[in-house]
DOGURO-775854 format. One line per 8 residues: number of its first residue (from 1); their letters; for each residue x, y, z of C-alpha. Coordinates in Angstrom, 1 decimal, padded with zeros to 4 digits. Layout:
N
NUM> A> X/Y/Z  ...;
This chain:
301
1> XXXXXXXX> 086.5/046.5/097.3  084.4/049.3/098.0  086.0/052.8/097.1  087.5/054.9/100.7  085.0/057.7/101.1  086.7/060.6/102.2  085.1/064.2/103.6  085.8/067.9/105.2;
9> XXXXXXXX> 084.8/067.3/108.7  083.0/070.3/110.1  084.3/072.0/113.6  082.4/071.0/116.8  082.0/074.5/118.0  082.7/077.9/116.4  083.5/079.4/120.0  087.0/079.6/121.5;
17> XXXXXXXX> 087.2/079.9/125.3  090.1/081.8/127.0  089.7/081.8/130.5  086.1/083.3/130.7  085.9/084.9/127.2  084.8/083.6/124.9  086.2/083.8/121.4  083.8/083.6/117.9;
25> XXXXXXXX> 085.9/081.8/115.6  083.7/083.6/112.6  084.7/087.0/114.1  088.9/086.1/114.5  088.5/084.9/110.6  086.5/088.6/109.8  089.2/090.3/111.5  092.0/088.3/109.7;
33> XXXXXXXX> 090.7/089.0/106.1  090.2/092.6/107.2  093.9/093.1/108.4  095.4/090.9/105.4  093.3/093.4/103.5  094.9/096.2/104.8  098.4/095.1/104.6  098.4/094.3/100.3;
41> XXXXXXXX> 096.3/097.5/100.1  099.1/099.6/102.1  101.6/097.8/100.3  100.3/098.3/096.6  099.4/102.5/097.4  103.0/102.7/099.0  104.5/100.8/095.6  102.4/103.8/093.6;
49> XXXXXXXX> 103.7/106.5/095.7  100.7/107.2/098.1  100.8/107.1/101.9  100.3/103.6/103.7  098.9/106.3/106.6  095.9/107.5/104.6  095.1/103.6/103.8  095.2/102.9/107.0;
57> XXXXXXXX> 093.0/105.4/108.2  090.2/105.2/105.3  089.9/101.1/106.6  088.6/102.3/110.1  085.8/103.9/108.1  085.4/101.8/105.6  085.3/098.6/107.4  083.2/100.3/110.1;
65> XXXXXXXX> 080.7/100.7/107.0  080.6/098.2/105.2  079.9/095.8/108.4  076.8/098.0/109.1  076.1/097.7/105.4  076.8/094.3/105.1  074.6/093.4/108.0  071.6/095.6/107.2;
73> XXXXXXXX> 071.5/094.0/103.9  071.3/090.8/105.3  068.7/092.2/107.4  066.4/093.2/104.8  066.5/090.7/102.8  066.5/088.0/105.0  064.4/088.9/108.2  063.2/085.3/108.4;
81> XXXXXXXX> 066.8/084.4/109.5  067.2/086.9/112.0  067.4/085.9/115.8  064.8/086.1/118.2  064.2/088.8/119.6  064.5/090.6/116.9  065.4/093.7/118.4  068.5/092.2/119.5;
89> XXXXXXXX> 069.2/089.5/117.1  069.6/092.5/114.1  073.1/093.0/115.8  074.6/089.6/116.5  076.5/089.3/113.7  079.0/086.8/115.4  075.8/084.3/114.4  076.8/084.9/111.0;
97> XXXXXXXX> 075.2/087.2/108.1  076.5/089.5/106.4  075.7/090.1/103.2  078.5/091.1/100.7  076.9/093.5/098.5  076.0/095.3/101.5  079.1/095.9/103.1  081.2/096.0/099.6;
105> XXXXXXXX> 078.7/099.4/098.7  078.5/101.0/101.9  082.8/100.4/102.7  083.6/101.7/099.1  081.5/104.5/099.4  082.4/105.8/102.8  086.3/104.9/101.7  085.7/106.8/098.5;
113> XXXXXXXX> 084.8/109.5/100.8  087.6/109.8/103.0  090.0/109.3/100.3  088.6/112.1/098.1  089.0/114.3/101.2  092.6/114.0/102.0  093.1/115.1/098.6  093.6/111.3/096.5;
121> XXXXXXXX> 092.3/110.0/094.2  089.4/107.8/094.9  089.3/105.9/091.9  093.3/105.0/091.9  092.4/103.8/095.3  089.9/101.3/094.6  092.4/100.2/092.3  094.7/099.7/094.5;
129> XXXXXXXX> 092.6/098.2/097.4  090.5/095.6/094.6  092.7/092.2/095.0  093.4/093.2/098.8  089.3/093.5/098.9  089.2/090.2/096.7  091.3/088.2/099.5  089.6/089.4/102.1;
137> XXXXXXXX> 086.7/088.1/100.8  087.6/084.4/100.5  089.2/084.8/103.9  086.0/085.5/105.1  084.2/082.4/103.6  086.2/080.4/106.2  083.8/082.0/108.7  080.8/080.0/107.6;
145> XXXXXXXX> 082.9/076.8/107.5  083.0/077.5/111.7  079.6/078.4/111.5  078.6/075.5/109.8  076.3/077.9/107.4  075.5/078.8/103.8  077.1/075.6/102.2  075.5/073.8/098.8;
153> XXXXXXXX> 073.4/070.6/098.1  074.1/066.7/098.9  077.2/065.4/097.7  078.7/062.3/097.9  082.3/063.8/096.2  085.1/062.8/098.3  085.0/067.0/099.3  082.0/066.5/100.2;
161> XXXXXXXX> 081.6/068.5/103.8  080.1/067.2/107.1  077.2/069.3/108.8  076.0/068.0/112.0  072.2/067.1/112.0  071.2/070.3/113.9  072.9/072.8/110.9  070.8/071.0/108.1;
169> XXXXXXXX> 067.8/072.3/106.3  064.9/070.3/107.1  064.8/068.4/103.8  068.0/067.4/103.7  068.1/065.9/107.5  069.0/062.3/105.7  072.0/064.0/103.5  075.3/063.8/105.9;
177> XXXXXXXX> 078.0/065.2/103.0  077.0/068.6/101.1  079.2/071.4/098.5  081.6/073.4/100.5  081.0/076.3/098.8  082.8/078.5/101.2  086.0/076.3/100.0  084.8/077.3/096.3;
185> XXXXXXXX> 084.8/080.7/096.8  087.5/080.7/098.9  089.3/079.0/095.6  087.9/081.4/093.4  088.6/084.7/094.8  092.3/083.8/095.4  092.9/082.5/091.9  091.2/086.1/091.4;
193> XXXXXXXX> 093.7/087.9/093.7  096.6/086.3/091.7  094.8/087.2/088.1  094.8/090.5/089.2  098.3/091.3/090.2  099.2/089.6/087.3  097.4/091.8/085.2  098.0/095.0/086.7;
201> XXXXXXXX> 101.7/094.3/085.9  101.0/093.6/082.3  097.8/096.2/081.7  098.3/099.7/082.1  094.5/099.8/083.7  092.5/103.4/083.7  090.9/103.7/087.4  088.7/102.3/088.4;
209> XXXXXXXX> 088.7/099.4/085.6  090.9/097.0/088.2  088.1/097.6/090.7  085.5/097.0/087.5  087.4/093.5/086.7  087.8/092.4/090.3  083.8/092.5/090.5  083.4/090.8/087.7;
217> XXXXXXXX> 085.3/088.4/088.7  083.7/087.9/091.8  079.8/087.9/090.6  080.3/085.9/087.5  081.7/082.9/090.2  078.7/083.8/092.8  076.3/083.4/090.7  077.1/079.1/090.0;
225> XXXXXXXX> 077.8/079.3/093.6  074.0/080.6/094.0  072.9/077.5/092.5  074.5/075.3/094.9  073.5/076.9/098.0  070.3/075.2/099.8  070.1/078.1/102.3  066.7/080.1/102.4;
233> XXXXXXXX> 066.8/082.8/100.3  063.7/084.6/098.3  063.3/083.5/094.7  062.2/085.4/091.4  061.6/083.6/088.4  063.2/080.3/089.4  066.5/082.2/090.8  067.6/083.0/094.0;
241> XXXXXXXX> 068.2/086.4/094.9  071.8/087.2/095.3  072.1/084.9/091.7  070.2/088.2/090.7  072.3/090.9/092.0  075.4/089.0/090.5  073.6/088.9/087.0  073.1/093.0/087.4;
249> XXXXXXXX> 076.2/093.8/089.2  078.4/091.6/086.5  076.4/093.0/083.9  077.6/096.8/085.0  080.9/096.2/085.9  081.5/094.0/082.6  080.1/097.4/080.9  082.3/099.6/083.4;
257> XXXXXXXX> 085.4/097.3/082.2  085.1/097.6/078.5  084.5/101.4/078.6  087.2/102.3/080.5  089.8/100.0/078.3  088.3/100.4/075.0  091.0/101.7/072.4  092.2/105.2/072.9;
265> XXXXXXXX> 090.4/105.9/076.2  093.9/105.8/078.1  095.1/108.5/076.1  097.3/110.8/077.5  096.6/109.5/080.9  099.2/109.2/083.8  100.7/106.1/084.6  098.9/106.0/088.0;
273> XXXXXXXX> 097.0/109.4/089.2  097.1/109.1/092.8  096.9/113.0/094.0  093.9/115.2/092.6  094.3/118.6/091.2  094.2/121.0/094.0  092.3/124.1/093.4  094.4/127.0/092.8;
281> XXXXXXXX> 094.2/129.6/095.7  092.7/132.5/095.2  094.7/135.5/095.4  093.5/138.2/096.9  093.8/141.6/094.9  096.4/144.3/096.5  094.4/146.8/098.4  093.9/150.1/096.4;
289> XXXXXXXX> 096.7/153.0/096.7  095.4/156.1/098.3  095.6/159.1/095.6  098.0/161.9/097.1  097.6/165.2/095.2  100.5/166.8/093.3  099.8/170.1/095.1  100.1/168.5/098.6;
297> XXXXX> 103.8/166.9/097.7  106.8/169.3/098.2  109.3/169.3/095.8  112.9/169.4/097.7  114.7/172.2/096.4;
């Protein structure tokens, strides 16, 4: 008897139709991982004592950012893979890429920004948002499972996932089954998410060393999901590029990690700093007195 040969079928279309709009699938699954974002992040900075108000409005920045970020990184780095016309085809992101390192620099600095602003503390926010960010992230991978995009080489595992014939690369035409990594990652990052609130119950962290673990979490899996992927992608030295980035970005927030927990750096540090000091108002020095001379006062009899 021959073994049952089981496989992920892959969706027929990534497009939705309601009447006469139509619907991306890869877009609905952004906006899903952005809003689940939100909600752990509002609820973890409420739990701290912050306002779920000043979360929501440093994600209407933030996300604005990091999709321009994510999207120009793509850009760059892969202009091969960008539609024709070009001029147009840098925009259509609802085609797919986006590339994470991108949008994660360009949506933590912008957030960072506002944060710091409304008088919080940036760093106890990334703290905060890091498993939220984390989650969002795998959420997203379902995108490219709609898309049919950015998945590994041949398999023959009983996971194995189905790409139709005009989603394959040109060498693998003949391979029917390949690695979902997007179910990897997806796997990944929430076993991740759960490491994380685990350990910021048991770890009294120094921000931003929950945001430093959560990225090294999430680069030391992308880089064995780098050598899966079939995708284009520029090389160096045998290695794609993004397994590159992971290798540098791991390496700094591995270091970031260990220097804020090393023994006795905690010291005398707050439980959770969410509010920076505030500046102490000047005061303004009373105005002078005008001098009246004795001989111009009258002494009452």
């Amino acid at each position: 008897m021959s073994p049952a040969i089981a496989s992920i079928p892959s969706p027929s279309s990534g497009v939705f139709h309601v009447g006469p709009v139509a619907l991306h699938a890869y877009g609905l699954t952004l906006l899903a991982a952005i809003l689940v974002c939100v909600w752990l992040t509002q609820r973890r900075w409420a739990a701290r004592g912050g306002d779920p108000e000043l979360v929501l409005r440093m994600a209407v920045w933030a996300v604005a950012a990091g999709i321009v970020g994510a999207r120009a990184y793509h850009d760059v780095t892969s202009w091969n893979e960008v539609p024709d016309p070009k001029w147009k085809g840098i925009f259509e992101v609802w085609h797919g890429g986006l590339g994470i390192w991108g949008g994660i620099l360009a949506g933590t600095l912008v957030g960072a920004w506002i944060v710091r602003r409304a008088g919080a503390s940036a760093f106890a926010m990334m703290d905060a948002a890091a498993p939220g960010i984390l989650l969002a992230q795998g959420i997203g991978r379902i995108g490219n499972y709609w898309n049919q995009e950015l998945f590994g080489k041949p398999t023959s595992l009983p996971w194995g996932l189905e790409i139709q014939l005009a989603h394959r690369p040109a060498a693998y035409v003949n391979s029917a089954t390949f690695h979902p990594t997007f179910l990897y990652e997806l796997i990944w990052d929430v076993v991740g998410v759960a490491l994380l609130l685990y350990l910021d119950r048991r770890v009294r962290f120094r921000p931003p060393a929950l945001f430093a673990a959560y990225v090294s979490w999430y680069t030391f899996g992308r880089f064995f999901e780098e050598l899966l992927r079939i995708d284009p992608a520029h090389k160096f030295g045998g290695l794609r590029l993004n397994a590159w980035v992971s290798i540098v970005v791991w390496v700094a927030s591995t270091w970031v990690l260990i220097r804020l927990q090393r023994p006795g750096a905690d010291r005398d540090l707050p439980r959770r700093p969410l509010r920076l000091p505030r500046r102490k108002a000047r005061v303004a020095p009373p105005p002078p007195t005008m001098a009246i001379p004795k001989s111009r006062v009258r002494q009452r009899q």
